[in-house]
Steps between C-alpha positions, in 0.01 A plus 500: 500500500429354824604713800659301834245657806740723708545282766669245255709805341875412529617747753820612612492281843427199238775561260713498816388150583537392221827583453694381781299167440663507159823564670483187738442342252774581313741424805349174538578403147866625529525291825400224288704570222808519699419184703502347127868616396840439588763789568865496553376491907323219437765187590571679823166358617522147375761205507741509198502147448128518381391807491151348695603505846424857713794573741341607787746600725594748262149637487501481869778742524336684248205590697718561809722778332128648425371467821860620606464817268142619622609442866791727398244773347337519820779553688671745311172679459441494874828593632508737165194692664588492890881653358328752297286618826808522728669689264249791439367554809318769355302221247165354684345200410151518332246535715301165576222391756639282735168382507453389119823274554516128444736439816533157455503235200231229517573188413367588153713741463804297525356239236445792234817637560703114490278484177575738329877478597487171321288615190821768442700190432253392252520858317851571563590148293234607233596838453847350451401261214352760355749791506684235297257337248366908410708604225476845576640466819890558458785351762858642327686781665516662150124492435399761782329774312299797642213362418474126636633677826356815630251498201377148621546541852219843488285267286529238735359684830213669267427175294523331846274717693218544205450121579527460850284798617206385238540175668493664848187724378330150395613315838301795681162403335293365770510119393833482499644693776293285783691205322850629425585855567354578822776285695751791399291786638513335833801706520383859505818663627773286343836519637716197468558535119584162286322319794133735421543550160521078404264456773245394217288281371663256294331551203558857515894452544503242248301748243716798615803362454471313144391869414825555490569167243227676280677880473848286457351320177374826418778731481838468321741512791809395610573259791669741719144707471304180639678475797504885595156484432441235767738620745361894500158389442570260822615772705262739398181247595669457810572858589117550393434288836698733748466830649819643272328820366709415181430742143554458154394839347304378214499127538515340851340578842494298804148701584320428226538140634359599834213688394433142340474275834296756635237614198565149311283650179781743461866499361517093379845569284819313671774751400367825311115632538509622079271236453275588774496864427382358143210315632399714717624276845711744643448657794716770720721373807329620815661434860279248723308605756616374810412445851499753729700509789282482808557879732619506848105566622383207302802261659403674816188384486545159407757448765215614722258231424794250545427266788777482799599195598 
């Protein structure tokens, strides 16, 4: 029996891989599958008279109500968090360096973030067609069962976050993150929430967000379940890019999140850190160090060497 040297030995980092590769796969063949079949949706997007003819100024409004709904996330995040402050004054914000901030979006910036607005009207459309070619996804009032609803909603965030933090760990390998990744971690102390957390790029959205596509086909759900899904797993990406010290004993931390943007090796799950814990990526929330105030001798000083006029 021939024996593979070690350093061809399947390991645990490879089986990883190889997995989500499998799994965008997958998605890329459902795309395809549902680009290939009709649904009871399907005439909204095409003239009646043929059935050939795209209506575009219905898919125009389309992508408007989307744009529409992730401007709305932001601002109900946003004022969400500045109402939560004024009302406990006793709550702090986490602790950032003014000093890792990203003041100001570059011109890049605002690309990858019109981008990616635009690839959500892509999935959003997809996910759609799909909810209603899957046959285990149920729409009747009477077919809401324990199970295609909380069941598939906990499934969801773990199925969810097995994928996207392998896919995280493998957009942190060198090669890659100089190409893709390393335009997020610009942002060390993220605070303005949907705005830093789709500040991607695109390829990264566009996997991250057919994820989603992937755990739907996946799971025997109800539609109801998809679209809490999307709007608490919206929220809670967006929260992840604030100062809110928000807690989930046992499933969600806004923290973990921050250790990430400052030790990037660390903490690559989205909404729980079970999966990191498993691979061994998780690491402890520790305040930042930050800059220290200068003391009255040292401004005395300075203001000493300061020329008069």
């Amino acid at each position: 029996m021939v024996v593979a040297p070690p350093s061809q030995a399947l390991d645990a980092p490879n089986l990883l891989a190889a997995a989500t590769m499998v799994g965008f796969l997958y998605v890329v063949k459902i795309v395809s599958q549902i680009e290939r079949q009709q649904t009871a949706w399907s005439p909204f997007w095409r003239d009646t008279a043929d059935g050939r003819e795209p209506i575009y100024r219905r898919m125009v409004v389309f992508g408007s109500l989307i744009a529409l709904g992730m401007e709305a996330l932001q601002h109900i995040v946003e004022q969400g968090v500045n109402f939560h402050f004024r009302r406990k004054k006793e709550s702090k914000p986490l602790p950032h360096n003014p000093n890792q901030h990203l003041d100001e979006l570059a011109t890049i910036d605002k690309v990858f973030i019109g981008c990616n607005k635009l690839l959500t009207v892509f999935f959003v459309y997809h996910l759609t067609q799909a909810s209603l070619l899957f046959q285990h996804v149920k729409w009747g009032l009477d077919e809401f069962t324990f199970m295609n609803t909380i069941g598939a909603l906990i499934l969801f965030f773990f199925i969810y976050d097995f994928g996207y933090a392998t896919f995280h760990w493998i957009l942190h390998w060198p090669s890659l993150y100089r190409l893709v990744h390393m335009h997020h971690h610009r942002q060390i102390s993220p605070t303005r929430g949907n705005y830093d957390a789709i500040n991607v790029h695109p390829f990264e959205f566009l996997v991250g967000e057919y994820n989603h596509l992937f755990v739907v086909w996946l799971v025997p759900c109800h539609a109801a379940t998809i679209l809490t899904f999307l709007i608490c797993g919206g929220v809670l990406a967006s929260l992840n890019h604030t100062r809110l010290d928000l807690q989930i004993p046992g499933f969600y931390d806004v923290r973990n999140h921050d250790v990430h943007h400052r030790w990037p090796r660390s903490n690559y799950g989205q909404y729980t850190m079970f999966w990191d814990r498993v691979f061994g990526w998780y690491r402890d929330y520790a305040p930042p160090h930050l800059p220290k105030k200068p003391s009255s001798n040292q401004l005395a000083a300075e203001a000493s060497k300061a020329k008069v006029p």
